[in-house]
C-alpha positions as CSV (number, residue, x, y, z in Angstrom):
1,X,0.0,0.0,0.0
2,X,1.4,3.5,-1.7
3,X,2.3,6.0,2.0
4,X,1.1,9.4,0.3
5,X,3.3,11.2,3.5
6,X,6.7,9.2,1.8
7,X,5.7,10.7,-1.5
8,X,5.5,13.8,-0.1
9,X,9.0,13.4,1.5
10,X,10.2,12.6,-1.7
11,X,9.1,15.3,-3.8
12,X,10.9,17.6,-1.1
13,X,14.2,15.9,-2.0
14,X,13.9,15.9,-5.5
15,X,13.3,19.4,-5.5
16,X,16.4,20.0,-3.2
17,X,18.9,18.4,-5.0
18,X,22.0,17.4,-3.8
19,X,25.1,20.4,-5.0
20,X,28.9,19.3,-6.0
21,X,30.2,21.5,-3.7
22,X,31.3,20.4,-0.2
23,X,30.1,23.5,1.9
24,X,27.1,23.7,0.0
25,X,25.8,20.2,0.7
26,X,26.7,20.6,4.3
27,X,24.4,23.9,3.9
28,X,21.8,21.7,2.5
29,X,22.0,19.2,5.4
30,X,21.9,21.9,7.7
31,X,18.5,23.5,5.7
32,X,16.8,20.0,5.8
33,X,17.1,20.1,9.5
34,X,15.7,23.6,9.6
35,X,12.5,22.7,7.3
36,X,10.7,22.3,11.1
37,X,10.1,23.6,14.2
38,X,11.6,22.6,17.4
39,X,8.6,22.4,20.1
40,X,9.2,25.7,22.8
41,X,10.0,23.1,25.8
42,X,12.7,21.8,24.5
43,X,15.9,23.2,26.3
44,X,19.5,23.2,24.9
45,X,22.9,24.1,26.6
46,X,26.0,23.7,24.6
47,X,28.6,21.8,26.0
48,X,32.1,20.7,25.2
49,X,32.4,17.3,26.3
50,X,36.4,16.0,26.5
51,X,37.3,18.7,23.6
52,X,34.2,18.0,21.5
53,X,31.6,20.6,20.7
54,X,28.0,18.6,21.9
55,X,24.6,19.9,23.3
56,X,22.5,18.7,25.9
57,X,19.1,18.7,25.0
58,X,15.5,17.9,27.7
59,X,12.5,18.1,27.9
60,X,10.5,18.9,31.6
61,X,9.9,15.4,32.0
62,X,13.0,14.0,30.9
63,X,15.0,11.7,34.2
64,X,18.3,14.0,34.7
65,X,19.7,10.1,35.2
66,X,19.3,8.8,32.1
67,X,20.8,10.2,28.3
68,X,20.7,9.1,25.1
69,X,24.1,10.1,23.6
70,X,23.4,10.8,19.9
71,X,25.8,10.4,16.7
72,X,24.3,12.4,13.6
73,X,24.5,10.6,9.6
74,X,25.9,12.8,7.0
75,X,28.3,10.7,5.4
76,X,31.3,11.2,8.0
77,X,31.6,14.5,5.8
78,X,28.4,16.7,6.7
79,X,25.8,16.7,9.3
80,X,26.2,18.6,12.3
81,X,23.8,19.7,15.4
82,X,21.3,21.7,13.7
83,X,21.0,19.3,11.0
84,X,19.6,16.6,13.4
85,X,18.8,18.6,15.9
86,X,14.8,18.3,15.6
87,X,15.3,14.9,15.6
88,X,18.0,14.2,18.8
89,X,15.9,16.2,21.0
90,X,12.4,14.3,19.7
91,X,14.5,10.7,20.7
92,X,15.3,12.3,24.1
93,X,11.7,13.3,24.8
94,X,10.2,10.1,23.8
95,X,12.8,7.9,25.8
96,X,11.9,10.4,29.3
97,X,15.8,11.2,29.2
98,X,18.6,14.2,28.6
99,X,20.2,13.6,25.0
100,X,23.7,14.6,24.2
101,X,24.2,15.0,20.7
102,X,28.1,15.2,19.9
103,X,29.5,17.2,16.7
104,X,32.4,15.0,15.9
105,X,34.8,15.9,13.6
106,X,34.1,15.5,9.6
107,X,36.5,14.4,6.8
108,X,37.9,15.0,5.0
109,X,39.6,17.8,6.9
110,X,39.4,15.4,9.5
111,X,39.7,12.0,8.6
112,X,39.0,8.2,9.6
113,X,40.1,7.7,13.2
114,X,39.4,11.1,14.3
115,X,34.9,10.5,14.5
116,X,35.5,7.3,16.3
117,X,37.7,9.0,18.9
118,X,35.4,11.9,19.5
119,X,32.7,9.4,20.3
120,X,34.4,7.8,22.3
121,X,35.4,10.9,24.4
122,X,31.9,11.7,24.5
123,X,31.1,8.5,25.9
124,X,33.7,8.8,28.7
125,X,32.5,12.4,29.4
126,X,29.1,10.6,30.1
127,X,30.9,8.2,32.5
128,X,32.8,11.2,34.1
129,X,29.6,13.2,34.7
130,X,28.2,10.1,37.1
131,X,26.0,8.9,34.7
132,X,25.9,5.3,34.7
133,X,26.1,2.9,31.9
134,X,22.8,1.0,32.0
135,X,21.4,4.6,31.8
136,X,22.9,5.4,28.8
137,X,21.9,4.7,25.5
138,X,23.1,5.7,22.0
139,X,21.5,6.3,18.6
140,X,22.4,7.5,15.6
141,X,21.4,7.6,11.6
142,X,23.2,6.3,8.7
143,X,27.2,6.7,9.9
144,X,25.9,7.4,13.0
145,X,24.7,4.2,13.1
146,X,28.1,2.8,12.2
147,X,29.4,5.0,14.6
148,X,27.2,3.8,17.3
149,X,28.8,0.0,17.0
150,X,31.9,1.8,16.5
151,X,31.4,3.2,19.7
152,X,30.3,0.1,21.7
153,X,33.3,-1.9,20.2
154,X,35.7,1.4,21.2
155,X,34.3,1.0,24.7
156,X,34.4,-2.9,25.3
157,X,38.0,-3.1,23.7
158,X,39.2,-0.1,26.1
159,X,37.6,-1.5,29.2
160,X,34.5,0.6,29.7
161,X,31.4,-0.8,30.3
162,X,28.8,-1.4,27.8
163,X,25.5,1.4,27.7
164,X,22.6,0.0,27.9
165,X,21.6,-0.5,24.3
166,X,22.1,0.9,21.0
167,X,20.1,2.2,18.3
168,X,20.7,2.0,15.1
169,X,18.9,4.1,12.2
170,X,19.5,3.0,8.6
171,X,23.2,1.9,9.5
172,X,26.5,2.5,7.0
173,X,28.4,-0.3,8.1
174,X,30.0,-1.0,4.7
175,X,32.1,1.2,3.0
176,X,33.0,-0.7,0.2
177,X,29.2,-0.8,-0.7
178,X,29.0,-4.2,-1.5
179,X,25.4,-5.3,-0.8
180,X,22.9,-6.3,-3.6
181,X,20.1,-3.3,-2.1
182,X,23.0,-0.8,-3.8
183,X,21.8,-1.9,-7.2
184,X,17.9,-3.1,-6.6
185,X,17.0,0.0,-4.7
186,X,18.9,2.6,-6.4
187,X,15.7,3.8,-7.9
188,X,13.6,3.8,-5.5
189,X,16.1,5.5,-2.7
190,X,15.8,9.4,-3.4
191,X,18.8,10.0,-0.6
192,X,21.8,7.6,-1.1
193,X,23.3,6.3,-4.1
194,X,26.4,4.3,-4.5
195,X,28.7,6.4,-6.1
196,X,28.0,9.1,-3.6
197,X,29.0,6.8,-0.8
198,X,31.6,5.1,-2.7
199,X,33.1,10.0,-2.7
200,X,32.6,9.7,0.8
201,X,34.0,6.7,2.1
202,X,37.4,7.3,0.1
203,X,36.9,10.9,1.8
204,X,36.6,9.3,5.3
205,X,38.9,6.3,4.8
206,X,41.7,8.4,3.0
207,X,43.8,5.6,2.1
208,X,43.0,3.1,5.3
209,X,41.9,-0.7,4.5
210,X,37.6,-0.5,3.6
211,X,37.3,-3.3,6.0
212,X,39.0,-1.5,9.3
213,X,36.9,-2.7,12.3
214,X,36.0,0.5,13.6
215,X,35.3,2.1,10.2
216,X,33.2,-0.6,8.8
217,X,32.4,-2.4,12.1
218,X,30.2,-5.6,10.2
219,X,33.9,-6.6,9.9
220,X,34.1,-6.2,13.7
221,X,34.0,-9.0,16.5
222,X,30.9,-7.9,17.9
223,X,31.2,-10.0,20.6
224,X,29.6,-8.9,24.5
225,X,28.3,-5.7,22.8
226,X,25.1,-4.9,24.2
227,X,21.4,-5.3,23.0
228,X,21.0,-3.9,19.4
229,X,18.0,-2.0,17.9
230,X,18.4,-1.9,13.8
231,X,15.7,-0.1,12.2
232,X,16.4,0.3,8.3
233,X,13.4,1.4,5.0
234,X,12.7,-1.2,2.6
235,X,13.2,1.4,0.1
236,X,16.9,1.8,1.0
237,X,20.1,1.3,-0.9
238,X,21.4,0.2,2.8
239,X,18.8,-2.2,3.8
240,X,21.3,-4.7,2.9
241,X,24.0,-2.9,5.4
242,X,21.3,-3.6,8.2
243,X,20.5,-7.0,7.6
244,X,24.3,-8.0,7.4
245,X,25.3,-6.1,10.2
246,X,22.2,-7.8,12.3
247,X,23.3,-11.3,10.9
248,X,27.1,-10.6,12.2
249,X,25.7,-9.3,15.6
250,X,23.2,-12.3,15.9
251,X,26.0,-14.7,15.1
252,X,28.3,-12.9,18.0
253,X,25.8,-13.5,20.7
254,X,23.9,-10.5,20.8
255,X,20.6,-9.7,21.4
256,X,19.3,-7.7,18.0
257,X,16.4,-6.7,17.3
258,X,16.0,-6.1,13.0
259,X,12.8,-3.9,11.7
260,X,12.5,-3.4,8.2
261,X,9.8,-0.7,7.7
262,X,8.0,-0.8,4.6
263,X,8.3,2.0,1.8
264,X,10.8,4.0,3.9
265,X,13.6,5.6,2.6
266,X,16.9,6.7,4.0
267,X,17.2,7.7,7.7
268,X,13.1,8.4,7.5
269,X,12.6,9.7,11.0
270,X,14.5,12.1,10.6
271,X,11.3,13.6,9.1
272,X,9.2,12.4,11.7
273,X,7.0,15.9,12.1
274,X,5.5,15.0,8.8
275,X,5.8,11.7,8.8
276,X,3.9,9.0,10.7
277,X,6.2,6.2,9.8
278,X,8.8,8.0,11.4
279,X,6.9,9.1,15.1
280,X,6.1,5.4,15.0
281,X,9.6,4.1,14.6
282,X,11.0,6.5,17.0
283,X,8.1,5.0,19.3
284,X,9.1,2.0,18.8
285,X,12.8,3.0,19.5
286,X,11.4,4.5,22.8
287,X,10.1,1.3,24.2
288,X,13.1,-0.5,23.2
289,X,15.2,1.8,25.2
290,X,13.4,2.2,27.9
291,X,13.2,-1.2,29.0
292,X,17.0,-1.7,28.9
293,X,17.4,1.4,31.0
294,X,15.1,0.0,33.6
């Protein structure tokens, strides 16, 4: 059955499409974000959280205890806090918790390690402000959802105990683009194309091996990593990114949890305001949290 509110989403990419130059798509990121307005009880406080720009975000009901620590999608070369603003401080109001969005550094001025570190630095801040791990959780879109399991590998391999959960939205967890949904949903995925990840993962990776664990972590041992929510459109070039990485997760012993959401397309709740498919999957996202910060 045709979602007319998809469509709609749709027509509003075509018409923005995306420029060659760098700046200018990170502008158009930033506009996308700014199509919508933020509701007048959110409250935001920038932070720097171990040397990385971030902003705390809640809402009056939200439990001081508990934060979802967010990771925004652009490619590892665009995105940024107002980009996915709208859409961190929804997650945190829907979970009942604070949410700290980091701005990691991009590449290509800022290549593969440097995203994985700031997140992790992010993550210890969280630690070093007394917030405990079962009451953290972390989410993120697209790269952000490859930087999520980057971030839960980082953690178990440097000693520091697992959040509670992660959530991950239409994950990028292979940057050599190799899965069959590249080619059999290229024309129905308005967002993500392969040659355009193909520009941005030699932008990210400049020069390092496609398969590095903590760039592409499906090639990680995912081993002990805590429970795993993977929600990914079936209209998505990277629907096959999401069921491999939840077949590598599975087969390591953890607890996943794999939703394939019909007719979505890339990153979808990121338009939630005018989108029910994406309120319900950030619902959805809400329960799932919630009961592993319980």
């Amino acid at each position: 059955m045709a979602d007319d509110e998809i469509d709609a989403i749709r027509a509003l990419l075509l018409a923005r499409p995306r420029p060659d130059e760098l700046s200018q798509r990170r502008k158009r990121l930033d506009d996308l974000g700014a199509l919508y307005k933020m509701s007048t009880d959110v409250r935001i406080e920038s932070v720097e959280a171990n040397g990385v720009r971030a902003e705390w975000s809640s809402t009056p009901h939200a439990d001081p205890t508990c934060v979802i620590l967010f990771l925004h999608g652009g490619g590892y070369v665009s995105g940024s806090l107002a980009s996915h603003r709208l859409l961190a401080t929804e997650i945190g109001r829907v979970c009942g918790a604070r949410t700290l969005a980091l701005d990691y550094r991009l590449a290509p001025e800022y290549p593969f390690p440097a995203a994985v570190r700031d997140v992790l630095d992010g993550y210890r801040f969280l630690l070093s402000c007394g917030i405990e791990s079962r009451h953290i959780a972390v989410a993120g879109d697209s790269a952000g959802g490859g930087l999520t399991v980057a971030l839960m590998v980082s953690a178990r391999d440097a000693g520091l105990p697992q959040p509670a959960c992660g959530w991950c939205i239409s994950p990028w967890v292979d940057l050599e683009c190799l899965g069959e949904s590249m080619n059999s949903k290229s024309e129905v995925d308005p967002l993500i194309q392969k040659p355009y990840l193909k520009e941005l993962a030699a932008a990210y990776l400049n020069g390092v091996d496609p398969r590095s664990a903590l760039a592409a972590p499906m090639y990680a041992n995912l081993k002990g990593l805590a429970p795993l929510l993977i929600q990914v459109g079936s209209a998505e070039t990277l629907l096959d990114d999401a069921i491999r990485l939840a077949k590598v997760a599975g087969t390591a012993d953890v607890a996943v949890t794999l939703e394939i959401w019909p007719d979505m397309i890339h990153a979808w709740p990121l338009f939630h305001q005018q989108l029910m498919a994406g309120r319900h999957a950030i619902a959805r996202a809400g329960t799932f949290i919630r009961s592993r910060m319980s």
